[in-house]
Every structure is written in structure tokens, then in C-alpha cells.
N, C-alpha and C positions, 0 to 999 in steps of 0.2 A: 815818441807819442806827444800829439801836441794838446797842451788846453788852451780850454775857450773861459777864460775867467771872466766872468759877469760881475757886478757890485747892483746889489736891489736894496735901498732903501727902506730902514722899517717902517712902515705902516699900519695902519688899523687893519687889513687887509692880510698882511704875512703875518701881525704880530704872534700868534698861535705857534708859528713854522720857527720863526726868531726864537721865541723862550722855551720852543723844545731843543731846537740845534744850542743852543746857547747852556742848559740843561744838560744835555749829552757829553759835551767838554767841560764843564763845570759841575759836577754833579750837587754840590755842597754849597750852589749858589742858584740866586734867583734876579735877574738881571729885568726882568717883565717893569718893574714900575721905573728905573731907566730908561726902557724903550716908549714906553706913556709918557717921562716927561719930555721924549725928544718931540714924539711926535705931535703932542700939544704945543712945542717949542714955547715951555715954561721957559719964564724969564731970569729965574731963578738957575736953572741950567742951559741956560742959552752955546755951553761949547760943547753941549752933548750931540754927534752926528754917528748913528750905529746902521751898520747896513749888512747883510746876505752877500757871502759869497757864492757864484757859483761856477762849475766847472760845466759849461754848457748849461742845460736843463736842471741840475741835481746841485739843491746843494752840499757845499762843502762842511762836514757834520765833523771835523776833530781838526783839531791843529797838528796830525801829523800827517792830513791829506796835505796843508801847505806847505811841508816840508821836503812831499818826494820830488 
């Protein structure tokens, strides 16, 4: 089986999609004002770069989909 691994950058736009998948493998964490300081690219976190993986259309929602 082959994939189509896609990399979508977070945005204002997916950030909703980001802090749920992000949420799902993390359940004990909240990554959301990370993904606001990338995407304001505060200068204060200027080597913050967080992005969406996907397998074609869908993303990838655990880290043991990148492991099969």
C-alpha cells in the first residue's frame, strides 16, 4: 500500500483541525497557543514551525499511524 504524505502548515484556517489531532495523541496536553504563537510568528518563538500531516486527504490523528 502506498501513501501520499502531505505536510499542511498551521494556520488560522486548520488551527481548530491542529488542536483537535494534536489533542487526540496528547490527550493531557494543549498545544493551541503554540500553534498561535507560530502562526503570529512571535518573535519571542521565532523556531516554532508546526504542520498537519496527511495521508492523502485525511489527516494523520496518532503517532501510530506513522509508524505502520
Amino acid at each position: 500500500m502506498e501513501n501520499n504524505i502531505n505536510f499542511e502548515r498551521i494556520t488560522r484556517d486548520n488551527l481548530n483541525l491542529a488542536s483537535k489531532i494534536q489533542n487526540e495523541i496528547f490527550p493531557n496536553e494543549d498545544g493551541t497557543q503554540n500553534f498561535i504563537d507560530c502562526i503570529e510568528q512571535n518573535p519571542y518563538r521565532k523556531e516554532l514551525d508546526f504542520c498537519i500531516v496527511f495521508d492523502g486527504k485525511l489527516p494523520i490523528r496518532s503517532y501510530r499511524n506513522l509508524c505502520l
